[in-house]
N, C-alpha and C positions, 0 to 999 in steps of 0.2 A: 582261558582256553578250555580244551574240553578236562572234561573230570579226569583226576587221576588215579582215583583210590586207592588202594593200598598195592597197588601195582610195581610203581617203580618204572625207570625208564626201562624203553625195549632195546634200546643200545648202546653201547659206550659211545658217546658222540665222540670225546677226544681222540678215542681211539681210532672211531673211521677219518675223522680229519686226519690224521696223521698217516695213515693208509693211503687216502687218497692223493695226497703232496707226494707222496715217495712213488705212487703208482707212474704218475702224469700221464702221460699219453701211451702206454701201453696198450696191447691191444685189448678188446673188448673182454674176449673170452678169458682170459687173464685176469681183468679187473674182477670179473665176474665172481671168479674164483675166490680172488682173497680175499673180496668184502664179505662172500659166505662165510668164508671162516673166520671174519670179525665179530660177527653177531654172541653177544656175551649176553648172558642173564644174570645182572647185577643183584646184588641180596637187597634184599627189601629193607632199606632203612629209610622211615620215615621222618628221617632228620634232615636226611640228605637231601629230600626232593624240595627242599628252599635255598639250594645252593646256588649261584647264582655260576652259572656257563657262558664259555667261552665261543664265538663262533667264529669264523671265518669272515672277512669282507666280504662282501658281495656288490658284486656291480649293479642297480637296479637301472629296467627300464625309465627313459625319461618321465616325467609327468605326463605330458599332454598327451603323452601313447597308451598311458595306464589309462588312464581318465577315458581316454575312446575307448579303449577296450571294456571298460565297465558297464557299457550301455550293451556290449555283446554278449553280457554273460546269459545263458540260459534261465538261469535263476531269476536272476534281477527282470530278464523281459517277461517271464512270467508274473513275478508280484504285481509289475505294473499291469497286467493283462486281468490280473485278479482286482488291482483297487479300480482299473477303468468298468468292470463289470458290477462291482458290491455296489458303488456310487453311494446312494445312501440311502441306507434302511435297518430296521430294527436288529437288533442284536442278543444273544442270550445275556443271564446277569453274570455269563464269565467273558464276555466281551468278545462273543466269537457266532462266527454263522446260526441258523436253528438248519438250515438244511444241507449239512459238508454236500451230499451227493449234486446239488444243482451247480454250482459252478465247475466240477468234475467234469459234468457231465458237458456242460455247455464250451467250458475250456480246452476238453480232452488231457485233462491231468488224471496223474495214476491212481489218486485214491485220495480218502482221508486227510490221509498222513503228511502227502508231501502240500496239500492243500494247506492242511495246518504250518508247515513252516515258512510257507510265502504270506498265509495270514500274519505271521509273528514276524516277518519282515518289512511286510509291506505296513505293517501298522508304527513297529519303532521305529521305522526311517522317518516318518512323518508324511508317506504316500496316504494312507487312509487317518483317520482320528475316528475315536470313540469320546460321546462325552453323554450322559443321562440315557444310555439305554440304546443310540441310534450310533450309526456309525456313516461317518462323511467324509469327503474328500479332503485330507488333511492340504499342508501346508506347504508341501515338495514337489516342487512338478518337475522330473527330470530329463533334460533336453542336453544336447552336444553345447547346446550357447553356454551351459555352466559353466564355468571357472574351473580347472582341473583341481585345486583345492578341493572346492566342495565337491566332486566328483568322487576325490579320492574318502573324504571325510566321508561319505555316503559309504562305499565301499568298506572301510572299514567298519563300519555298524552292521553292514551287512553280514559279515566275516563274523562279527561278533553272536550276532544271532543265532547266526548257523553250528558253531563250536558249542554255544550255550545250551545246544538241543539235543547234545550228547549225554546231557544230565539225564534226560526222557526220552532216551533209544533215540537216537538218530538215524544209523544206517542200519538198524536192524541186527547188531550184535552188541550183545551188551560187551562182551571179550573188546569189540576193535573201539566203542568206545570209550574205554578206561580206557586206552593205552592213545589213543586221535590224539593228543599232545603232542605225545612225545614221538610219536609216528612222522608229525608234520615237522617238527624239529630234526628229527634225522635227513627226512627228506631236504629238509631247507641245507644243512651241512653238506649234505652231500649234494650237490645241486645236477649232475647225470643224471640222479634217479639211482633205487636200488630193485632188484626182481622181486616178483612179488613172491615168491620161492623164500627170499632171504628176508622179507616183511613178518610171513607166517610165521620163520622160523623164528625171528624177536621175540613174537607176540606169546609164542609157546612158550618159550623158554620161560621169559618173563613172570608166566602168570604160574607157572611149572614151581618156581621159584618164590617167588609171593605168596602163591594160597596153598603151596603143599597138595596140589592134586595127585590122586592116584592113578595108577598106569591106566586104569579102564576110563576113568574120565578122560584124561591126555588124549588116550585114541578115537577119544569121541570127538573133543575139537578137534583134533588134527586131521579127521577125514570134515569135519562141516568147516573147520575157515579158509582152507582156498575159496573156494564160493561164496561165503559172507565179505570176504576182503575184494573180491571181485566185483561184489553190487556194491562195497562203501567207496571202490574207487570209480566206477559209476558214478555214484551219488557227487562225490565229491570232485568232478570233471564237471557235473552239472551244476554246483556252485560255483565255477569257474577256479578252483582253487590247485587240481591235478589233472596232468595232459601226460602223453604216452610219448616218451621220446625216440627217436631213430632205434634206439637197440631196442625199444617194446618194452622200456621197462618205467613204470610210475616214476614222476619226476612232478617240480611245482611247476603252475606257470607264472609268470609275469607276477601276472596277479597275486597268484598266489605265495611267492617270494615277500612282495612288499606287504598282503597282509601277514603271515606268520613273522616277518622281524616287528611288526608295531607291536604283535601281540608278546613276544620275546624282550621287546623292551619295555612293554606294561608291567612285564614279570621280573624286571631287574638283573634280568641279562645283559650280556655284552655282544651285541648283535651290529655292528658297525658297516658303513658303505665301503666299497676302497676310498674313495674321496677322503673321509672322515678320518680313516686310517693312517694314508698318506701325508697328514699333515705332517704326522711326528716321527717319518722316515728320515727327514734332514735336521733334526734336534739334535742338538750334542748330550752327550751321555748325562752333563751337570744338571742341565732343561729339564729330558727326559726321567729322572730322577726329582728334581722340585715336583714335577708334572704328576708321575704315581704319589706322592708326599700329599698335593694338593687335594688325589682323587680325580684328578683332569683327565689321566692317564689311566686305559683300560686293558688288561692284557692282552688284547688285540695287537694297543699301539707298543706294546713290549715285542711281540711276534714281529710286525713291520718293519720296526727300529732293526731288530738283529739278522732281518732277513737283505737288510740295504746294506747292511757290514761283513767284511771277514770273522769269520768268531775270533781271532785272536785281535785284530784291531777293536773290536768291542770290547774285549774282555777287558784290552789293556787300560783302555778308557774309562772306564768302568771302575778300576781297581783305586786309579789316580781319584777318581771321586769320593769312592768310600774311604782310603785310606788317610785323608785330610778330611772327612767329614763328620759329621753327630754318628750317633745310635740308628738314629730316624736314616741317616744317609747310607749307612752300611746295614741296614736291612733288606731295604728298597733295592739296593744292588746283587745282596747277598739271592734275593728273587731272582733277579736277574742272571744270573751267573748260571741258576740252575738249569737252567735252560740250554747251555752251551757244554759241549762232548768233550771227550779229549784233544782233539782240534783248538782248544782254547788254554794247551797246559802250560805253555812257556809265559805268557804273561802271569797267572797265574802263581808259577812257580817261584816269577820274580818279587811275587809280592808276599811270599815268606819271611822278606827285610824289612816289609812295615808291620812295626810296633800293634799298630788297630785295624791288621787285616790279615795277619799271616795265620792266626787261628781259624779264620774263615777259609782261608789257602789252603790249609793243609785240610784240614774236612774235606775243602770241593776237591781234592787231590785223592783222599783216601775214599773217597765214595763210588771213585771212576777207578780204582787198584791202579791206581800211580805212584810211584813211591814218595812219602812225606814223611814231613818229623811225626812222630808220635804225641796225640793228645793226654795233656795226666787229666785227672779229677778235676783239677785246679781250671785249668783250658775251659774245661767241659761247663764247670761253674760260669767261669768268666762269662762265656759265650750265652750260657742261659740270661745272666744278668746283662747282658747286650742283646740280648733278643726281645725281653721283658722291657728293655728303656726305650725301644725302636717304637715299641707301638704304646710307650706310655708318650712319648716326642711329640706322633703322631693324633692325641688325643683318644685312643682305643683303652680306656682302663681297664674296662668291662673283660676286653679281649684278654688282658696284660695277665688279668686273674685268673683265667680260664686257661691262657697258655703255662703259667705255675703250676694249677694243679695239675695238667697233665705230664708233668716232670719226671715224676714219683706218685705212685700208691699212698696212702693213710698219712700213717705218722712218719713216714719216708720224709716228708715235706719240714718236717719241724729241724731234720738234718740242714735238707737243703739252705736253708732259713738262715741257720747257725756258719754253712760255708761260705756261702754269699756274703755275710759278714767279714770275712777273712779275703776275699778277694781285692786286687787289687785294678778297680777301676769307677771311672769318675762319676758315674751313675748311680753306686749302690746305695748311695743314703736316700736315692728317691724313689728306686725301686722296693726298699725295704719299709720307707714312711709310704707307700702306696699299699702293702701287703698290710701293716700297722693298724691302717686305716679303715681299708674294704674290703681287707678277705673276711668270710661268712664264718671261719672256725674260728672262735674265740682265741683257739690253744695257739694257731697257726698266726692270727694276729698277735697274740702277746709276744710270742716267741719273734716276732720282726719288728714287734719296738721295739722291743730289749736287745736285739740287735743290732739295728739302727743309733742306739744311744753309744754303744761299743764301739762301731764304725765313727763316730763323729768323733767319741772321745780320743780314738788313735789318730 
């Protein structure tokens, strides 16, 4: 999609999802209100922006409606307007007109610029070809008899293109292009649309927060980007990608739903249909548990699953799984759980009686201030060395290591090492011949064979 630089998202997506499920159908001016005062400016961590996000189902329009609609977009009837006039003739040695101003001129397009991007369209859809210098009527002749497949395949390249030309100014701010990602992503979340009042204010904060501007800069973009965000949603209405909804306020269209989740799931997002969703509403808790184990299962189909259930009939279900099952199984659940409020304490509470779940019980008990038995040291151990087996179960070593170090600081870990040893549960000699093996600190591996050799020999 487009660039992100050192920006960072413009909003807490989880956050407006969740805003907007609790909002529903409230009135306009209401919604209005609290998504303003959603808009958060996240700290710039460059670690974070490969995290893979959760989004909402969406219902998309059918195929053959998308596929019609793409012959209407402005954009696209332009390109073709543009490769029906190039036809074929020489070309500079960058593969591009020698005279931008004649077809402007002859097409009534705005300039250069936007010339330039229906060139860079029209030439990778395979409307025009470039080959030794000349340029010719490529390979794609696009008409309604296509197949909505190819219609929509076209479309997405198109989409592609267009995002890609945010690297080289797109809409004319260099501000709303670092952030066009993640802009479109919100919008796709929030599918109403958000003000463009509450767009500025992301974008400000955002960059407020990432590059450390001073106050006199800030009041310099904050009087020129209402207006720069004005012509990019322009521009971007004229890709066919943003439409103005009933309340006036930016929103995707159609189109531009179906292209931002392709591009959401290029990116290893969790961007799902409700169809797709649906599936794993009527799974039982043991399924849906194999299913996340598998990887089959995305947190989406987590949301759906407990959105079909009472929380406490979930919970209970739930509890019966992990409590008879692996590391691997009361992890996967132990996710699961967190999800659900105090609404879900009595099943819960009941599972203080199982032996391989009551220390998970009493945590998700004490983290909502409900009263539970008290964890010792000992608990605290255990439950690390079942958190470490869950995702070595699951084949995560990589992860298994990374969640140890974060336990404990430095030589805090050589503790740790040494109590784990002493704990009493069925896992530690694997988790410890895993720390033995492939943790990177020599000190930290010795100290877990030699632990390891202790726990076998008791």
């Amino acid at each position: 999609m487009a660039k992100s630089g050192n920006s960072g998202n413009v909003f807490d997506i989880g956050e407006l999802r969740r805003l907007v499920d609790e909002l529903g159908a409230a009135p306009r001016e209401l919604r209005a209100a609290v998504l303003e005062e959603s808009v958060t400016a996240p700290r710039c961590d460059c670690a974070s922006r490969g995290d893979a996000l959760s989004f909402p189902p969406v219902e998309l329009a059918p195929d053959a409606e998308l596929a019609a609609a793409v012959l209407r977009v402005p954009l696209v009837a332009d390109a073709r307007r543009v490769a029906a006039w190039t036809g074929a003739r020489a070309v500079t040695p960058e593969g591009l007109l020698p005279d931008p101003f004649a077809p402007c001129e002859a097409l009534g397009l705005p300039g250069p610029a936007r010339l330039h991007l229906l060139w860079v369209v029209a030439v990778n859809t395979g409307m025009l070809r470039i080959a030794r210098g000349r340029v010719v009527p490529g390979p794609l002749e696009l008409s309604a008899d296509l197949p909505p497949t190819t219609l929509l395949e076209f479309w997405d390249g198109v989409v592609m293109d267009v995002l890609d030309r945010a690297d080289d100014d797109l809409t004319g701010s260099e501000l709303i292009d670092d952030h066009l990602a993640e802009m479109l992503a919100t919008l796709y979340a929030v599918r109403d649309g958000l003000s463009a009042a509450t767009l500025v204010k992301g974008i400000l904060q955002s960059h407020q927060v990432a590059c450390g501007a001073r106050p006199a800069q800030m009041r310099g973009l904050a009087a020129a980007l209402p207006s720069q965000l004005a012509s990019a949603l322009e521009l971007l209405a004229y890709c066919g990608l943003v439409e103005t909804s009933r309340a006036g306020w930016p929103r995707l269209t159609p189109l531009g739903m179906w292209a931002v989740r392709q591009d959401l799931m290029r990116e290893g997002h969790d961007a799902p249909t409700s169809a797709e969703a649906a599936v794993f509403a009527d799974l039982g808790a043991a399924e849906l548990v194999e299913a996340i184990m598998k990887g089959a299962a995305a947190p989406s189909a987590v949301t759906v699953w407990l959105e079909s259930r009472h929380p406490e009939a979930a919970a209970r279900e739930l509890v019966k799984v992990a409590a008879s099952g692996t590391a691997g199984r009361r992890g996967a659940v132990g996710t699961i759980l967190e999800e659900l409020g105090p609404e879900a304490e009595a099943p819960l509470r009941e599972a203080l009686s199982e032996p391989a779940m009551w220390r998970y019980a009493a945590s998700w008990l004490h983290i909502r201030d409900l009263p539970a038995p008290a964890l010792t040291p000992a608990d605290n151990t255990w439950l690390a060395v079942d958190s470490l087996a869950s995702l070595l179960e699951n084949g995560d070593a990589s992860e298994a290591i990374c969640e140890f170090d974060a336990l404990e600081p430095g030589e805090d870990l050589l503790r740790v090492v040494e109590e784990m040893a002493l704990v009493d549960h069925p896992d530690t000699i694997a988790v410890l011949d895993l720390l033995g093996s492939r943790h990177t600190d020599a000190a930290v591996a010795k100290s877990a064979r030699k632990a390891a050799m202790k726990a076998r020999s008791r």
